[in-house]
C-alpha positions in Angstrom: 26.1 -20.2 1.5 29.9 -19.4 0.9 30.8 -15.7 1.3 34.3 -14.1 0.4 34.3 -10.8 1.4 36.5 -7.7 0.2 37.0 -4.3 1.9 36.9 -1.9 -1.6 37.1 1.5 0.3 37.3 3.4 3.3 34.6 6.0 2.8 33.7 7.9 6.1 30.1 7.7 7.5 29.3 6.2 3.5 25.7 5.3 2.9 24.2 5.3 -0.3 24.5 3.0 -3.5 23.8 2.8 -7.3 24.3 1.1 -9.8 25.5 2.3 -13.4 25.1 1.2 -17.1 26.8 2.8 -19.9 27.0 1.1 -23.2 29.1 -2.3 -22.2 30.1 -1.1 -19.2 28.6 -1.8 -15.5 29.6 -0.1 -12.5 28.2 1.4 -9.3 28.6 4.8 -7.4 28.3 5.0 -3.5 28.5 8.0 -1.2 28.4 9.7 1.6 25.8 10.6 4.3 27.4 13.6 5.5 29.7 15.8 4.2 32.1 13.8 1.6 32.4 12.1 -1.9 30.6 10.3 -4.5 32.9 7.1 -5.7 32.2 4.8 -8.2 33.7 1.0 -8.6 33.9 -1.2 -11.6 31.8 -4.8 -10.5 34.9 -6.7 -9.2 35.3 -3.7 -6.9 38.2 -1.8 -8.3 37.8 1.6 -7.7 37.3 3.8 -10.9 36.9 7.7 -10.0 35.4 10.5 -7.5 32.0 11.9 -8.8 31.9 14.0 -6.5 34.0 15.4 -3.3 30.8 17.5 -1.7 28.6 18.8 -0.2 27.6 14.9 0.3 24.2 14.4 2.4 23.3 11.7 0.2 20.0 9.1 0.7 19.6 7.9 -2.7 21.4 7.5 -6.1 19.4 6.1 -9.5 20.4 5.7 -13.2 18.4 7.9 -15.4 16.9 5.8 -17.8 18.7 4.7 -21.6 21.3 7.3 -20.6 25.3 7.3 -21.1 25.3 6.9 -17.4 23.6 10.2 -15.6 22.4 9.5 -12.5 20.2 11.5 -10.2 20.6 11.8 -6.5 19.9 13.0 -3.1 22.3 16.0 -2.0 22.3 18.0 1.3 20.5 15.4 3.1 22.6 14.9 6.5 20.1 14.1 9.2 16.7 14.2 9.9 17.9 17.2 12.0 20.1 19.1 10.0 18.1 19.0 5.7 16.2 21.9 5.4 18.6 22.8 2.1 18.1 19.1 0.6 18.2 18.8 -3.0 17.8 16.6 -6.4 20.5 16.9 -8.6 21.9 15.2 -12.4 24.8 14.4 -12.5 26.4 14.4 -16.1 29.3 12.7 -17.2 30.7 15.2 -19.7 33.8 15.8 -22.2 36.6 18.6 -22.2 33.8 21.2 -24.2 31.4 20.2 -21.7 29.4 17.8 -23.9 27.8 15.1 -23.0 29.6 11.7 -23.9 28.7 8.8 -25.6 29.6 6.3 -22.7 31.5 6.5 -19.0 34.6 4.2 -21.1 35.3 7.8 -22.9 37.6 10.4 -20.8 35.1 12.5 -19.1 34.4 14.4 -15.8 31.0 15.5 -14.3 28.4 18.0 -14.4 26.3 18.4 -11.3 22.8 20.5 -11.7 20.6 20.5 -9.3 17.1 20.6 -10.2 15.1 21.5 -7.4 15.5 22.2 -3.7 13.1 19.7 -1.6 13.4 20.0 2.3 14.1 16.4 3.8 14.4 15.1 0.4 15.1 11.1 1.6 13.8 8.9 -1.2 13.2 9.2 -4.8 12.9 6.3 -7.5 11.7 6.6 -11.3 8.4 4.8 -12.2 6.9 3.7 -15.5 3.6 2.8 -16.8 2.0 2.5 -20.2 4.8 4.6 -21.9 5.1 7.2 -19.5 8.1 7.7 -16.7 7.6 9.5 -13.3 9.8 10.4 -10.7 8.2 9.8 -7.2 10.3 11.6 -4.7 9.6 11.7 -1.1 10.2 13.8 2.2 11.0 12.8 5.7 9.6 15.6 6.8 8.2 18.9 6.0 9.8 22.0 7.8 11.9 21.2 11.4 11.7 24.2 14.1 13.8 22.5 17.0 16.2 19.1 17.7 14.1 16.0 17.2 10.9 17.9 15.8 8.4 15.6 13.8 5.7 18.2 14.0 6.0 18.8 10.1 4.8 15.4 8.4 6.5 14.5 5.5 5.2 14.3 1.6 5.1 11.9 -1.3 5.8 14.1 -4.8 5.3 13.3 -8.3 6.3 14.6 -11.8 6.7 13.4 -15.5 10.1 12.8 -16.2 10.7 15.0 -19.1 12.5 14.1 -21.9 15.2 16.2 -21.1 16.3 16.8 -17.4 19.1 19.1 -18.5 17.1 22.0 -19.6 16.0 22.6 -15.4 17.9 24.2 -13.5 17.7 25.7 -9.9 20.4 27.7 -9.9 19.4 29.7 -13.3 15.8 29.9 -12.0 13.9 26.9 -13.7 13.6 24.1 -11.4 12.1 20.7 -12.1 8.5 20.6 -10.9 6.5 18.2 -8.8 3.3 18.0 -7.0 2.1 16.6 -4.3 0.1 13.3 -3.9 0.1 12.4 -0.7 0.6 14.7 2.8 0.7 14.1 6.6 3.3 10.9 6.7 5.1 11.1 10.1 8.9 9.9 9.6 8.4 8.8 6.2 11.3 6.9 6.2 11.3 3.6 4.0 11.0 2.5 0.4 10.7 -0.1 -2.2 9.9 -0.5 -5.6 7.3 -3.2 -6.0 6.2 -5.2 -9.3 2.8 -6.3 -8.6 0.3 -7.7 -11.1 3.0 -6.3 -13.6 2.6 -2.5 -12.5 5.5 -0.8 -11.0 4.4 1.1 -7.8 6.1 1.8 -4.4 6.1 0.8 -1.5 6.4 3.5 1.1 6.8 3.6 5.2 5.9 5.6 7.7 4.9 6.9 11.2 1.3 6.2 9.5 1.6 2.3 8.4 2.8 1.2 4.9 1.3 2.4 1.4 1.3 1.2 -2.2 1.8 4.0 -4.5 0.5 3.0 -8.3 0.8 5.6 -11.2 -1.9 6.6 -13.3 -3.0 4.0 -16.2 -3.8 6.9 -18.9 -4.2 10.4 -18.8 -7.8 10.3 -17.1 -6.4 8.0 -14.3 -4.7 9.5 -10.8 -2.2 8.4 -8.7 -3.8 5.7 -6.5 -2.7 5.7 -2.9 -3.7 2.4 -0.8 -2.8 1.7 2.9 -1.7 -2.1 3.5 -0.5 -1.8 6.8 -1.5 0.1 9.9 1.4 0.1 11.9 4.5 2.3 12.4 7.0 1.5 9.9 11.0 2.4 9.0 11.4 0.5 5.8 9.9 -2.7 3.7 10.2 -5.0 1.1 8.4 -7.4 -0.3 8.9 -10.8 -2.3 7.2 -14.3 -2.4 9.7 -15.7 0.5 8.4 -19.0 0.2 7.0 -19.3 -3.5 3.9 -20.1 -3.2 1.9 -17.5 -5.5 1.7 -14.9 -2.4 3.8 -12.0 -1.6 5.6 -11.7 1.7 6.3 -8.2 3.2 9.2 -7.3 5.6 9.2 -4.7 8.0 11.3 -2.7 10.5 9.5 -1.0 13.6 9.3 1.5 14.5 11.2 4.0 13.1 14.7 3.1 12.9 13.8 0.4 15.3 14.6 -2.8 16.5 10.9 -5.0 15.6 11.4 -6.9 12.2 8.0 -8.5 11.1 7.0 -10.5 7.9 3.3 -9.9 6.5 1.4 -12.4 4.2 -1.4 -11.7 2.0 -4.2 -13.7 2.6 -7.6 -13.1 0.9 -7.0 -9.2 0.2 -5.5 -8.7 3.5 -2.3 -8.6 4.9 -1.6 -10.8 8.0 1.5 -11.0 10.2 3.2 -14.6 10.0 6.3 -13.7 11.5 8.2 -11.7 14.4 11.6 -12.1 15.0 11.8 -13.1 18.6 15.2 -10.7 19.8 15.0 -7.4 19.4 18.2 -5.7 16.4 18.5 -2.5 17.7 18.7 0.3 14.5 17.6 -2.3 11.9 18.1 -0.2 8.4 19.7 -2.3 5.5 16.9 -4.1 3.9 17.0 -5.5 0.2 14.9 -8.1 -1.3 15.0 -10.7 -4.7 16.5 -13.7 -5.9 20.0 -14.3 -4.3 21.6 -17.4 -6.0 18.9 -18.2 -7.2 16.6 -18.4 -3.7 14.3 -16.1 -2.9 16.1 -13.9 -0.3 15.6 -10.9 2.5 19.1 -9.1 3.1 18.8 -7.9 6.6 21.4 -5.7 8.5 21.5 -3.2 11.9 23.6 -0.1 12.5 23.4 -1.2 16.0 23.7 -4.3 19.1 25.4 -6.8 17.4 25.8 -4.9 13.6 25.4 -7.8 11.9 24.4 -8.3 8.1 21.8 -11.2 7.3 20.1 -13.3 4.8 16.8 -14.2 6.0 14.9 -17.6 3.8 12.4 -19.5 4.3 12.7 -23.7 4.8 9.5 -24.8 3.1 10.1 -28.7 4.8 10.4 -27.3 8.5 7.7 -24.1 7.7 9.8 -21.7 9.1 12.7 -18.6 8.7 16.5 -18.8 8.4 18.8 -16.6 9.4 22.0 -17.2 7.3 24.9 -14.5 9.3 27.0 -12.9 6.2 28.9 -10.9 8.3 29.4 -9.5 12.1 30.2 -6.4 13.8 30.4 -4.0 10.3 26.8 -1.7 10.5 25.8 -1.8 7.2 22.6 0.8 6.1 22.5 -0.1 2.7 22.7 -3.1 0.5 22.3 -3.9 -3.5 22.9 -7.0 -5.5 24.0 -7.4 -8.6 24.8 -10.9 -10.8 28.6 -10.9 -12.1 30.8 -13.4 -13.6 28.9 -16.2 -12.8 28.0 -14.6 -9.5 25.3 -12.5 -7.3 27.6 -10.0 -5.4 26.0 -7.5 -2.7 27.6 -4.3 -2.1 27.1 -3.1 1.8 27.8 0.6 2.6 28.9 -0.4 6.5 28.8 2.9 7.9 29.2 2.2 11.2 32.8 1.1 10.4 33.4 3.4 7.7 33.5 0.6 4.8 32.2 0.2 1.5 32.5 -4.2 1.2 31.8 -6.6 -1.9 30.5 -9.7 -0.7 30.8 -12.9 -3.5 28.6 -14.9 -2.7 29.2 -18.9 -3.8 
């Protein structure tokens, strides 16, 4: 695997990443765990414009869908310490009158609304299912009394996405919203979206093990909530590594830990095939898909060596690969995205304060 990295931006303590569509144009945003801005980058890595400059505290960012290039995100979330006032908000690129415009390639600014206050506030994502969209947001916790306190388990919370998001509004007394589907996860912590057997659902992790979230088929259906691992967890993905018809699950324990494990369904179940033998103190980055063209884990730590990793699997010798894409930069997030005639992944390295494009050949 050739890599040619480039260093697009200094962006202190920067965690979070999304990616944009608007009419012909593609471009991501990435910001800022604590206090600090929202930038977003054109796919060659060319900076285009500040969203935002604060409040910052931000976990996750998402295109709403078929829009001119809203996006919804996390705000106010700046530790599992300090989120009590944690948020979703919309932000709206907008014209001089304050309308909406067409696409992000017209002169425009932004209009942030936040839509509902939602303590601890980590993970969201939009999922659809037989014509209907949902947004599945979920908290790290519930309340927090004292330094360090998991006392208050976190939620998992649900809610149609309406037609419109711009008609809620916390700050004029109408916020979005949700319900709850699922209580009493200790450091619920990772996510995924998950196609399986063509159903978008999630994949969430926690103090309590790993669950698959699945939305309701119809209107008489509920939200189905299924436990496939019972084991502390901090994040997971999941992808048919080897591509033999069964899905692989990766996992970091516990949370925020240093234990990475792979998981193979086997006759319903899920079985542990794999444990990396040295322990990668903080594991966080995780992503999972086809990376030129190979099914591919993207593995990094904030911590020990810092190092950012594709993990694959050689079906001749039966066993994983790690392939080192770069050392000593503490990345917590990673996308990937297929440019040019290339997959790039973007890595928020927060530990060195950089936002890097990787090209990968």
């Amino acid at each position: 695997m050739n890599v040619e990295k480039k260093s697009i931006a200094e962006l202190n303590l920067c965690y979070a990443i999304g990616q944009i569509k608007s009419g012909n144009q593609r471009s991501f945003v990435v910001a800022t765990e604590k206090e600090g801005e929202c930038q977003r980058f054109d796919l060659d890595g060319n900076y285009l414009e500040t969203v935002w400059t604060q409040p910052g505290g931000v976990m996750t960012m998402l295109q709403v869908p078929n829009s001119n290039g809203a996006f919804l995100s996390t705000h106010k979330f700046y530790s599992p310490n300090n989120s009590k006032e944690a948020r979703l908000i919309l932000a709206t690129p907008i014209d001089s009158k304050g309308e909406p415009v067409k696409t992000l390639e017209e002169e425009h600014t932004w209009k942030i609304t936040e839509l509902c206050e939602m303590p601890f506030l980590h993970r969201f994502d939009i999922l659809s299912r037989n014509g209907k969209s949902y947004i599945i947001a979920c908290a790290l916790k519930s309340d927090h009394e004292y330094k360090d306190d998991w006392t208050h388990p976190g939620k998992i919370f649900v809610t149609e996405l309406p037609e419109n998001l711009g008609e809620y509004d916390l700050n004029q007394g109408n916020p979005l919203p949700f319900k709850v589907i699922k209580e009493g996860l200790t450091k619920n912590h990772g996510y995924a979206k998950h196609i399986y057997h063509d159903v978008e659902t999630s994949l969430i992790g926690s103090e309590n093990g790993v669950f698959r979230i699945t939305p309701p088929a119809d209107e008489q259906d509920d939200w189905q909530v299924e436990k496939l691992i019972d084991m502390p967890t901090s994040d997971v993905r999941a992808i048919d590594i080897d591509d033999d018809g069964a899905i692989e699950y990766m996992t970091y324990a516990p949370f925020h830990g240093e234990n990475l494990y792979v998981f193979k369904e086997k006759d319903g179940k899920l079985e542990q095939i794999y444990h990396h033998p040295e322990a990668m103190p903080f594991l966080h980055s995780l992503w999972a898909g086809k990376l030129n063209g190979e099914s591919t884990f993207i593995v990094g730590n904030r911590q020990g060596e810092r190092d950012l990793y594709a993990l694959r699997f050689d079906k001749e010798k039966k066993e994983f690969y790690f392939i080192q894409i770069d050392h000593d930069c503490g990345p917590t997030n990673v996308d990937v995205y297929h440019h040019d005639g290339h997959d790039y992944i973007i890595a928020t390295n927060r530990e060195i304060n950089e936002v890097a494009l990787y090209k990968i050949g």
